[in-house]
C-alpha positions in Angstrom: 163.9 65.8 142.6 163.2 65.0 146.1 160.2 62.7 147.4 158.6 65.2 149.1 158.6 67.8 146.0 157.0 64.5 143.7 154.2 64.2 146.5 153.5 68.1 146.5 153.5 68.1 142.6 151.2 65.2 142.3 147.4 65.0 142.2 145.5 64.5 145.7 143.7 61.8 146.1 139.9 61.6 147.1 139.9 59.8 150.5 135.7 61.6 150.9 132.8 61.9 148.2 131.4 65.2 149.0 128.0 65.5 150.2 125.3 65.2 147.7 127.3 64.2 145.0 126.0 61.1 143.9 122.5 62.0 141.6 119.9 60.7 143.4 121.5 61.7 146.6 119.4 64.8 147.2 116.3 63.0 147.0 117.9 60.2 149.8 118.5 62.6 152.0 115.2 64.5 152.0 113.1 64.1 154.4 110.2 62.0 153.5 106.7 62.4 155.3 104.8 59.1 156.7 102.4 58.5 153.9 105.7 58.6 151.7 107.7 56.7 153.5 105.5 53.8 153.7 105.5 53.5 150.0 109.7 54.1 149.4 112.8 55.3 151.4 116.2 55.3 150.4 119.1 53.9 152.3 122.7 55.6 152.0 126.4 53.9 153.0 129.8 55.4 152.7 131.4 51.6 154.0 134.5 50.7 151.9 133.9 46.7 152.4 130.4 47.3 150.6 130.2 44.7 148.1 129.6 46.3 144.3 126.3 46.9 143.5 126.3 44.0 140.8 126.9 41.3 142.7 127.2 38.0 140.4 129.0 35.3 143.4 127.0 37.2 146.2 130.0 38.3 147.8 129.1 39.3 151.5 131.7 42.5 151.8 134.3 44.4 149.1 136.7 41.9 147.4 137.8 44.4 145.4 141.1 46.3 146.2 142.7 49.6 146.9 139.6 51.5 147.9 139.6 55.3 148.6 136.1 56.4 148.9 132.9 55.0 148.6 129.1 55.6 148.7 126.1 53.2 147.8 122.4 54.6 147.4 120.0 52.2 147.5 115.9 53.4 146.8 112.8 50.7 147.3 109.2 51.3 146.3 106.2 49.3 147.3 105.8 48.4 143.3 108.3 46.6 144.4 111.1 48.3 142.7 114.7 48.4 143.7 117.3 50.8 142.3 120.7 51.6 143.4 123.6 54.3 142.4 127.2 53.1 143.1 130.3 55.3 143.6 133.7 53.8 144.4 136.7 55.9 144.0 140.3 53.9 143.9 143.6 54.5 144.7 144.6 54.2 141.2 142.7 53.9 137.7 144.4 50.4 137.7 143.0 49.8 140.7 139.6 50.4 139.5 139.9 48.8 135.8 140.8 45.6 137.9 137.9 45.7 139.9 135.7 46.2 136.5 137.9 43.2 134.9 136.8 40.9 138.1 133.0 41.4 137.7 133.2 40.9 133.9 134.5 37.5 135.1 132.5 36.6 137.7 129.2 37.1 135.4 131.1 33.9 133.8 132.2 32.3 137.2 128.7 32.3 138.5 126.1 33.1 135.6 124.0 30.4 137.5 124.7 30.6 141.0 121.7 30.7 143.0 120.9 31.5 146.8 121.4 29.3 149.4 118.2 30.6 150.9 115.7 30.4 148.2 116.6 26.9 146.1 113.5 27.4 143.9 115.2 30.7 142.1 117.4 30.1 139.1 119.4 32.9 138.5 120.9 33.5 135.6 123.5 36.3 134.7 124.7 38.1 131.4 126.7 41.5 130.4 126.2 43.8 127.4 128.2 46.1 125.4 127.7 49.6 126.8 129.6 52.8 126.1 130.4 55.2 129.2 133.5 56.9 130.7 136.4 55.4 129.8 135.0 51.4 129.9 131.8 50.5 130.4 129.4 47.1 130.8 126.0 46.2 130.7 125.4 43.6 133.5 122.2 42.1 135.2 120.6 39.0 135.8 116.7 37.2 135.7 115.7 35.3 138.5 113.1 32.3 137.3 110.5 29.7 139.4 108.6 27.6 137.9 109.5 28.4 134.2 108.4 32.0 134.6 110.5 35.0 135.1 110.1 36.0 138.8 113.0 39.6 138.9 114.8 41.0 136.0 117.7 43.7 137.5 119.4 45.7 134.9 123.2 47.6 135.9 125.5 49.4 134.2 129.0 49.6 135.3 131.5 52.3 134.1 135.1 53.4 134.6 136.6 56.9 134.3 140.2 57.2 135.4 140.2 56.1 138.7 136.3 55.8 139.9 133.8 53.1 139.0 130.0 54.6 139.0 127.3 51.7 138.7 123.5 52.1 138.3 121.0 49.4 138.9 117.0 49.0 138.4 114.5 45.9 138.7 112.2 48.1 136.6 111.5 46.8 133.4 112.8 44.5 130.8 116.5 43.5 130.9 118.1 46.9 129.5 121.3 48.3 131.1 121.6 50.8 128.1 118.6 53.2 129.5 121.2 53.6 132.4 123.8 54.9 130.1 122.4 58.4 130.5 123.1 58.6 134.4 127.0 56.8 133.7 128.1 59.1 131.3 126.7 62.1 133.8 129.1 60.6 136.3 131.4 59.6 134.7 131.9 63.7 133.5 131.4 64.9 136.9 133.8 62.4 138.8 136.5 64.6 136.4 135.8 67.2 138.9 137.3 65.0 141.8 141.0 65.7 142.6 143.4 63.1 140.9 140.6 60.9 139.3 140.9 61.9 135.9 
């Protein structure tokens, strides 16, 4: 069999996320009136050297390899709340179980880092068990001054064949498995993506 028949016969990749595929991507792109936009807005990316969402050694761009496509969501309120939805598609499901392997260790590699900026925060970082696509983990960290707890951010990361969909929130107690809901959506309709499943 020739090399050009193989490349004809095999999947296509996804080098773009279609528009409005991500589930809270309706609501960033909607237009939001002033009185609304003072209290929340969202902020969309489709840059390849964005660092993953959970971001344990505060990595300033992608470390990650063999990136396809990509698009980050991030949403603020004036609570203040922060929530985020993360979809990076790789060139391979290797590619993207790697990637998943490296922020399971870096939870390890920098439970306590803090920021350079803010030397009063203690940060500390832990995963979970979690269930979604075809691997899945609970991540998130607490940030404490003082003694008391100052943020709690809860994320779920989860693989399906070659894409890695994350969801983040600041909301609440430390609980990645209310995010399980939203993975396991994507992690269905990322299936529908040529040569991810």
């Amino acid at each position: 069999m020739t090399l050009s028949l193989l490349l004809a016969l095999s999947p296509a990749a996804v080098t773009e996320i279609p528009k409005n595929f991500l589930l809270t991507e309706r609501d960033a792109r909607r237009h939001l009136d002033p009185d609304e936009a003072s209290e929340q807005g969202y902020k969309t990316s489709d840059k390849l050297t964005a660092p993953l969402e959970p971001n344990p050694c505060g990595h300033g761009r992608a470390v990650d390899r063999d990136r396809a496509a990509a698009r980050t969501i991030t949403h603020w309120t004036s609570g203040p709340s922060v929530s985020s939805e993360q979809l990076v598609i790789y060139k391979s499901p290797r590619a993207a179980h790697s990637a998943l392997t490296r922020l399971r260790a870096e939870v390890k590699q920098c439970a306590r880092k803090g920021v350079p900026s803010a030397p009063e925060l203690k940060f500390r970082w832990r995963t979970s068990k979690a269930k979604a696509g075809d691997e899945a983990l609970g991540m998130g960290y607490q940030t404490w001054q003082d003694g008391s707890v100052n943020e709690t951010i809860s994320g779920i990361v989860a693989r399906r064949g070659s894409a890695l969909m994350i969801y983040t929130t600041s909301e609440g107690a430390y609980d990645p498995g209310r995010l399980t809901k939203d993975a396991k959506k994507m992690a269905a309709k990322v299936c529908k993506l040529p040569g991810v499943c």
